[in-house]
LOSE-184335 format. One record per residue (C-alpha): x, y, z. Coordinates in Angstrom, 3 decimals. Example, Ala and Ser with C-alpha at 12.3 -4.5 7.8 and 13.67 -1.06 7.14 Angstrom:
REM LOSE-184335
r east 12.300 north -4.500 up 7.800
r east 13.670 north -1.060 up 7.140
REM end
This chain:
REM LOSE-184335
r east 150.006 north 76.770 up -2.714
r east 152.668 north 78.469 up -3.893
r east 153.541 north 82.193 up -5.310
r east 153.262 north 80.721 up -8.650
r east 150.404 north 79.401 up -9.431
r east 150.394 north 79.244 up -13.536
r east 152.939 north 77.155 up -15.190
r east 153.738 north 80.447 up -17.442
r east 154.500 north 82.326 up -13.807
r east 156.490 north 79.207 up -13.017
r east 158.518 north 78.886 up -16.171
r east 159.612 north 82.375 up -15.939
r east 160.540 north 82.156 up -12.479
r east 162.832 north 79.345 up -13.428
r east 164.126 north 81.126 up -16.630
r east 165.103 north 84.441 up -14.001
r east 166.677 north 81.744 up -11.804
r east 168.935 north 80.413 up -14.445
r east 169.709 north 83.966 up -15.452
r east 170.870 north 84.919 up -11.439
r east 172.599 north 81.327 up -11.879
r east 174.146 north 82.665 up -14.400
r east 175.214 north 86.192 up -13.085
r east 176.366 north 84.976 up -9.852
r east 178.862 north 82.198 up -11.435
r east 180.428 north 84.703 up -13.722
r east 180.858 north 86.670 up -10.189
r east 182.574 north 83.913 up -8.575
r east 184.838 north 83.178 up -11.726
r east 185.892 north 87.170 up -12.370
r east 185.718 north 87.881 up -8.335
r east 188.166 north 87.091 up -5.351
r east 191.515 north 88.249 up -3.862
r east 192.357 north 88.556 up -7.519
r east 189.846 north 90.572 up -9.597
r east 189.086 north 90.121 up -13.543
r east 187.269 north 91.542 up -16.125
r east 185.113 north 89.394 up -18.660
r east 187.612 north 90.226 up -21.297
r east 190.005 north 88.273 up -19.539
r east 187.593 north 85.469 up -18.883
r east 187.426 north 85.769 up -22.796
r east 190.524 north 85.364 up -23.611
r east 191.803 north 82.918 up -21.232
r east 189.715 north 80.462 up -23.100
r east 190.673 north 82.254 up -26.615
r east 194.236 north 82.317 up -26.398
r east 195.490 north 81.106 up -23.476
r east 198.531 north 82.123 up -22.601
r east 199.908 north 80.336 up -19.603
r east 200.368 north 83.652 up -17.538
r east 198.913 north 83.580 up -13.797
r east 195.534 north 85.198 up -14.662
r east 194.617 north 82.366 up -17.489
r east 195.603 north 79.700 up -15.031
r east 193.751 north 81.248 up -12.206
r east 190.893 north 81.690 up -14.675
r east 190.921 north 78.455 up -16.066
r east 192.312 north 76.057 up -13.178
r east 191.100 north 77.492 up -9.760
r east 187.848 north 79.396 up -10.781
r east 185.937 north 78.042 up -13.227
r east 186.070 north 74.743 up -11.339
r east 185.147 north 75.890 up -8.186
r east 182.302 north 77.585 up -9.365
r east 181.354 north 74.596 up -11.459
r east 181.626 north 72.368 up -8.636
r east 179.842 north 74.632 up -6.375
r east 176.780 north 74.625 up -8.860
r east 176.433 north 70.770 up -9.070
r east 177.009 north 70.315 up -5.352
r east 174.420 north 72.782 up -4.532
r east 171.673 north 71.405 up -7.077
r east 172.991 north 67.878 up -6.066
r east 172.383 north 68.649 up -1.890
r east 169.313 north 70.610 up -2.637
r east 167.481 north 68.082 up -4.669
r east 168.385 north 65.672 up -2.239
r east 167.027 north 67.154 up 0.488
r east 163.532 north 67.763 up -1.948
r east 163.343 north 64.305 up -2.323
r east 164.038 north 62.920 up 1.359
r east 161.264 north 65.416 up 2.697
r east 158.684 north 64.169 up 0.259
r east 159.223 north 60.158 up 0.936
r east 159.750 north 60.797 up 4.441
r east 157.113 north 63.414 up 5.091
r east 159.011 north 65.660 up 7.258
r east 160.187 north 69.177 up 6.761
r east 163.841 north 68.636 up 8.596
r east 164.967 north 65.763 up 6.643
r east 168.167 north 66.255 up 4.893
r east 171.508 north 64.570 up 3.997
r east 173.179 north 66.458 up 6.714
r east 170.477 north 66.121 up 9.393
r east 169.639 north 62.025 up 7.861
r east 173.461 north 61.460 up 8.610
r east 174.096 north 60.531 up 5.120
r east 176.587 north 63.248 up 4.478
r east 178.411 north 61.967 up 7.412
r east 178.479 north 58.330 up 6.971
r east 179.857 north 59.312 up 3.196
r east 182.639 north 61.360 up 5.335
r east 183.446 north 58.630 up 7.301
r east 184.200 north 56.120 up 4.566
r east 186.183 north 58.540 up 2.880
r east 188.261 north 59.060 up 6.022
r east 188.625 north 55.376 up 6.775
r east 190.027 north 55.031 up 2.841
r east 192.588 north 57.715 up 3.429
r east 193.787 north 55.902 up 6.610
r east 194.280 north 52.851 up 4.989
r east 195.288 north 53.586 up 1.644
r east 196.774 north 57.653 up 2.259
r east 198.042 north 58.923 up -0.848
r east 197.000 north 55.934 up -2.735
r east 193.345 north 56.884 up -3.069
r east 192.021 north 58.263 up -6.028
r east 189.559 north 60.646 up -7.121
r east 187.140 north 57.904 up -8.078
r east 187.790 north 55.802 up -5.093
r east 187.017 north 58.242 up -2.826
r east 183.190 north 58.878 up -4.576
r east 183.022 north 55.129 up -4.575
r east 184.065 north 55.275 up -0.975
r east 181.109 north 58.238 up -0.504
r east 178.263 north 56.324 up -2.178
r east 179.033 north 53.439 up 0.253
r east 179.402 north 55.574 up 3.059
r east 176.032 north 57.482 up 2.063
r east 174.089 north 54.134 up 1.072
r east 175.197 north 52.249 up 4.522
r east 173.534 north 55.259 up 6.137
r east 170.609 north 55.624 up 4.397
r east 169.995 north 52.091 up 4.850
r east 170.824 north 52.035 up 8.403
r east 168.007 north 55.054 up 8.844
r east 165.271 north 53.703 up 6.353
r east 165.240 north 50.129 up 8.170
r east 165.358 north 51.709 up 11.896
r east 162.955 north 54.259 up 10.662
r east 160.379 north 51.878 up 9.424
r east 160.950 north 49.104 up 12.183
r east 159.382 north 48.739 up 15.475
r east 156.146 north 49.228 up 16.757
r east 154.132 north 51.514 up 14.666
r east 155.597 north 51.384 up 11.025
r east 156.632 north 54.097 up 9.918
r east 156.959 north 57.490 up 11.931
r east 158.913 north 60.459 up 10.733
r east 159.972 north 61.410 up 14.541
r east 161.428 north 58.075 up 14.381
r east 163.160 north 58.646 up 10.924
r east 164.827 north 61.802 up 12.280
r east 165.913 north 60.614 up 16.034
r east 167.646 north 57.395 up 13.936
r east 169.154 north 60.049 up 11.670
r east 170.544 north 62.033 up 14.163
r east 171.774 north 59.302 up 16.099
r east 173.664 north 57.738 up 13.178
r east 175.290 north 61.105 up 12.214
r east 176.395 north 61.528 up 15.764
r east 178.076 north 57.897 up 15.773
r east 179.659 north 58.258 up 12.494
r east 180.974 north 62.057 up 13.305
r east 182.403 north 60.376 up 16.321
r east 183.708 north 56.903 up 14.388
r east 184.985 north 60.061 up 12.198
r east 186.996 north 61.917 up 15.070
r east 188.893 north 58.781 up 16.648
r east 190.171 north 57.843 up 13.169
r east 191.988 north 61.096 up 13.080
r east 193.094 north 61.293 up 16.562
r east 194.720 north 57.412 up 16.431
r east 196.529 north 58.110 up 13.042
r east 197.230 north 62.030 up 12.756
r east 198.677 north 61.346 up 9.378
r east 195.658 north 61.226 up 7.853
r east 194.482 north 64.860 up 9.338
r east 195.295 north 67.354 up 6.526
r east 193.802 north 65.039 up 3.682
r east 190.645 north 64.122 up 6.182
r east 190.028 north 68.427 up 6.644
r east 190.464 north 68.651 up 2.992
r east 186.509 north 67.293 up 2.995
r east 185.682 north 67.929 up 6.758
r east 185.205 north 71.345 up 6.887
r east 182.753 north 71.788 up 3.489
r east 184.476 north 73.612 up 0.933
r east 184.879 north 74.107 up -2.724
r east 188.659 north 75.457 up -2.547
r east 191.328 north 73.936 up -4.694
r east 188.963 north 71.562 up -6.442
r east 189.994 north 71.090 up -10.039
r east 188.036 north 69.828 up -13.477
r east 189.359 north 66.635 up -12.250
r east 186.653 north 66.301 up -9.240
r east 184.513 north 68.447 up -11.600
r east 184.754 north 65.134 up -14.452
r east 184.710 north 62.689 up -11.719
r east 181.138 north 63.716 up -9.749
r east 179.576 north 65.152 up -12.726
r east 177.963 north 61.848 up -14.084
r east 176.901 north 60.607 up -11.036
r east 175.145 north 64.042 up -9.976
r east 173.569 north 64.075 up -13.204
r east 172.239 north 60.815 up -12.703
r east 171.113 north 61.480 up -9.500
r east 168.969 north 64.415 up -10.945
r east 167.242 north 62.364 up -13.807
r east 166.137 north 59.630 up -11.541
r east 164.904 north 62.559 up -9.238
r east 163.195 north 64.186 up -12.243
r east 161.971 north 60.824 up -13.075
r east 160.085 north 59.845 up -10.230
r east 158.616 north 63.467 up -9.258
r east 154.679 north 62.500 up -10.214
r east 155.085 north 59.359 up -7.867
r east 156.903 north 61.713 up -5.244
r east 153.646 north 63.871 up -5.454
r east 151.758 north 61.008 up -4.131
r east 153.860 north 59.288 up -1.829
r east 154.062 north 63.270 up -0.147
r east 150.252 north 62.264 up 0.755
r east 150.452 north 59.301 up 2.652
r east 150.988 north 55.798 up 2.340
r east 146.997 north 54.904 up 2.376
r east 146.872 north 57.424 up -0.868
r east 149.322 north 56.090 up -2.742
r east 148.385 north 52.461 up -2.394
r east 145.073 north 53.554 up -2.962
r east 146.228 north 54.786 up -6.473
r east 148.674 north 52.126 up -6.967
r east 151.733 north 53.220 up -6.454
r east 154.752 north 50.794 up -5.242
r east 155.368 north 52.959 up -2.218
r east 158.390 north 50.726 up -1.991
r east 160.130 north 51.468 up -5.691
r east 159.317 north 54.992 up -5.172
r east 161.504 north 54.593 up -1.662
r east 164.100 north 52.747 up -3.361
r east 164.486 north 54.618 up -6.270
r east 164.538 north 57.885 up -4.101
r east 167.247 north 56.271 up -1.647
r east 168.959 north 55.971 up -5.079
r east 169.111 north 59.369 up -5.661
r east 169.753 north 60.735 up -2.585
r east 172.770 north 58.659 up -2.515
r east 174.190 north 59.238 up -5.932
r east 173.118 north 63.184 up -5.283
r east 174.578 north 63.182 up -1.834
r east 177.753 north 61.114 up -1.924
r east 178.968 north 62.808 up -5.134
r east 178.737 north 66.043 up -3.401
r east 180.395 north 64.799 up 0.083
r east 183.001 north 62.976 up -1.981
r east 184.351 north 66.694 up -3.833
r east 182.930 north 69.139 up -1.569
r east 182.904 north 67.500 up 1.943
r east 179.703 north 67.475 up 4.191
r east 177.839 north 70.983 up 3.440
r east 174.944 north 71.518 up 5.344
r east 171.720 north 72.979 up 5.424
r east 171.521 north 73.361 up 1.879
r east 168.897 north 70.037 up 1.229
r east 166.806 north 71.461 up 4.597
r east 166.328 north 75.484 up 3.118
r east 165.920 north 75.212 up -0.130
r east 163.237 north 73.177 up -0.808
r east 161.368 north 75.208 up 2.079
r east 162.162 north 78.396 up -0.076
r east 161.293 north 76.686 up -3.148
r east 157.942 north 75.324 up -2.120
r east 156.600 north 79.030 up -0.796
r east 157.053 north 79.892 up -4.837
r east 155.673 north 76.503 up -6.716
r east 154.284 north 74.603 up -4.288
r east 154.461 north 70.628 up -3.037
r east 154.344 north 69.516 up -6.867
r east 157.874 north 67.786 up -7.540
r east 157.646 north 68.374 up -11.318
r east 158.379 north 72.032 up -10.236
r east 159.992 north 71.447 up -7.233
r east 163.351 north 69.325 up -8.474
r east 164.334 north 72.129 up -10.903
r east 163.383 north 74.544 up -8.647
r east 165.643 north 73.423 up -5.870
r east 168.543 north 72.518 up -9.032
r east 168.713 north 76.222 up -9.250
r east 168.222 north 77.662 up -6.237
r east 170.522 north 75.192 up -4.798
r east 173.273 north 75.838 up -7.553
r east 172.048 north 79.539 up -6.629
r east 172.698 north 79.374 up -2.879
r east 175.919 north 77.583 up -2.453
r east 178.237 north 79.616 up -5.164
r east 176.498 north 83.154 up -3.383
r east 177.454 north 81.827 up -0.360
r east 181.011 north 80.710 up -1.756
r east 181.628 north 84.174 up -3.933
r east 180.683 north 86.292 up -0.054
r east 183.073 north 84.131 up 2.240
r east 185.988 north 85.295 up 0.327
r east 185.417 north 88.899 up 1.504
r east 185.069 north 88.010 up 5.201
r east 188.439 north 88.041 up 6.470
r east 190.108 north 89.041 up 3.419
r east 192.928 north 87.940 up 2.092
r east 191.553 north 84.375 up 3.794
r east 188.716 north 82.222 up 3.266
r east 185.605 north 81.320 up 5.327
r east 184.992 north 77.878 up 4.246
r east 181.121 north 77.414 up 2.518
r east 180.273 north 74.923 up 4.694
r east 180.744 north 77.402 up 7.996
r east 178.817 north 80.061 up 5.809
r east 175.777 north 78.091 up 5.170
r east 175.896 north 76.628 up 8.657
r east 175.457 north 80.465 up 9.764
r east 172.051 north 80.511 up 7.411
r east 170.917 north 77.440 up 8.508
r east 170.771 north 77.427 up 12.040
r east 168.610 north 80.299 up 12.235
r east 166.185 north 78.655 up 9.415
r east 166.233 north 75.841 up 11.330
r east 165.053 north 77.358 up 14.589
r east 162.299 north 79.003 up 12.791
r east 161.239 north 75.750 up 11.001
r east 160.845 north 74.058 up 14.233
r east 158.866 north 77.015 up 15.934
r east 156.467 north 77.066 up 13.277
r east 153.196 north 75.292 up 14.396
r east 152.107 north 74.086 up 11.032
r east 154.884 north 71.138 up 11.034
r east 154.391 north 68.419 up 13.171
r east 157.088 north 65.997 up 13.830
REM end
């Protein structure tokens, strides 16, 4: 059970969570090195000018914080939706390997094509890279003796992210050339991103979200078990295709603009369940938000860490997550 219990309590806790959204990415937009007031915000988009505080406005902030949103609402509904087919609390893009599989297709593309690769190659590139993986992990997951095991998801998971983060570092090492464009996504960062990668992941990451939002009341009862669901006639395998779906379209997106970000599918939906509970109807736009929430807080505070650099997002929610993720596994209630 969650804190809220009645869909009124849960519909305003949603509404306040759009509103903090909403605070926090007007932070990031007026916020930084270089402060602004909403006036200026304002009128960069009344009259723009062309000066250096309407093109910082309107070409370096606004789509970072945009992209920060989707790519946190993107990575936390993603993670929502692996736990619930999978049935166990780590699962995550990141921890699945998915994030970097989609990592090391994009870094194979920029060896082989360099400059040539575009914007939308390099999502295609992601959603193979992500889909490879996730297939890789669903079939050794379910295979073997035994069926299905979530240990078994989870030490496949971790073995293919290994492999591919190693695939990953040879490329770069053979053909050096390809370093600064490869770090560009490596690291997990929303810096210099533009409304072109904004245009360019935005359909995908929406789609990614419907289907999510779409199969939530199956995701309810494939959470239970598989003797549950085919007991109530659900196609436990549609459910598991149309979440690996998802996941990819959410995940590879994300990896594809932002580079692999972690920990954001593994807290979130733990935080999000303590205040709605295990139904996904809730859940999904929970996580939306507090994903969106997360990843542009964490963005907006690593530009005051070693001021006048950067910390890059994906270091600062590495530095949340590993502590999560020791408690998560001390906890008795969840049971590989």
């Amino acid at each position: 059970m969650g804190l809220f219990q009645s869909q009124r309590a849960r519909l305003l806790g949603l509404l306040t969570g759009v509103l903090l959204l909403t605070g926090v990415m007007l932070l990031s937009i007026l916020l930084g090195l270089q402060n602004f007031h909403i006036s200026m915000l304002l009128h960069t988009y009344q009259a723009f000018d062309g000066s250096t505080e309407h093109m910082i406005i309107r070409d370096t902030r606004v789509p970072r914080t945009i992209v920060g949103a989707v790519v946190g609402a993107g990575l936390a509904v993603a993670g929502a939706v692996m736990q619930a087919i999978t049935r166990n609390p780590l699962a995550s893009p990141s921890v699945f390997g998915i994030n970097s599989g989609a990592v090391l297709f994009i870094v194979i593309g920029i060896t082989v094509l360099g400059g040539g690769l575009s914007m939308s190659g390099m999502i295609w590139l992601a959603f193979a890279g992500a889909a490879v993986t996730a297939l890789l992990v669903f079939v050794l997951g379910f295979s073997g003796p035994g069926g299905f095991a979530p240990v078994k998801l989870t030490l496949a998971g971790s073995a293919i992210a290994a492999f591919s983060a190693s695939v990953t570092s040879g490329i770069i090492l053979i053909d050096k050339q390809s370093l600064d464009q490869a770090l560009f996504w490596m690291v997990g960062s929303v810096v210099n991103r533009n409304m072109e990668h904004v245009m360019a992941m935005l359909p995908y990451a929406a789609a990614g979200l419907v289907l999510a939002l779409l199969l939530s009341r199956s995701l309810n009862v494939a959470a239970l078990g598989d003797e549950v669901s085919k007991g109530l006639g659900i196609s436990l395998f549609l459910v598991r295709a149309g979440a690996c779906i998802s996941v990819v379209l959410l995940a590879g997106s994300g990896v594809a603009v932002a580079g692999p970000i972690a920990f954001i599918g593994m807290i979130v939906p733990h935080l999000c369940r303590s205040l709605v509970g295990q139904d996904h109807r809730w859940l999904i736009p929970y996580c939306a938000v507090a994903g969106s929430l997360l990843l542009v807080l964490a963005d907006l505070v690593s530009r005051f860490v070693i001021m006048p650099k950067e910390v890059p997002v994906g270091v600062a929610t590495a530095l949340i997550g590993v502590p999560f993720l020791i408690y998560i596994v001390r906890r008795k209630s969840y049971v590989l």
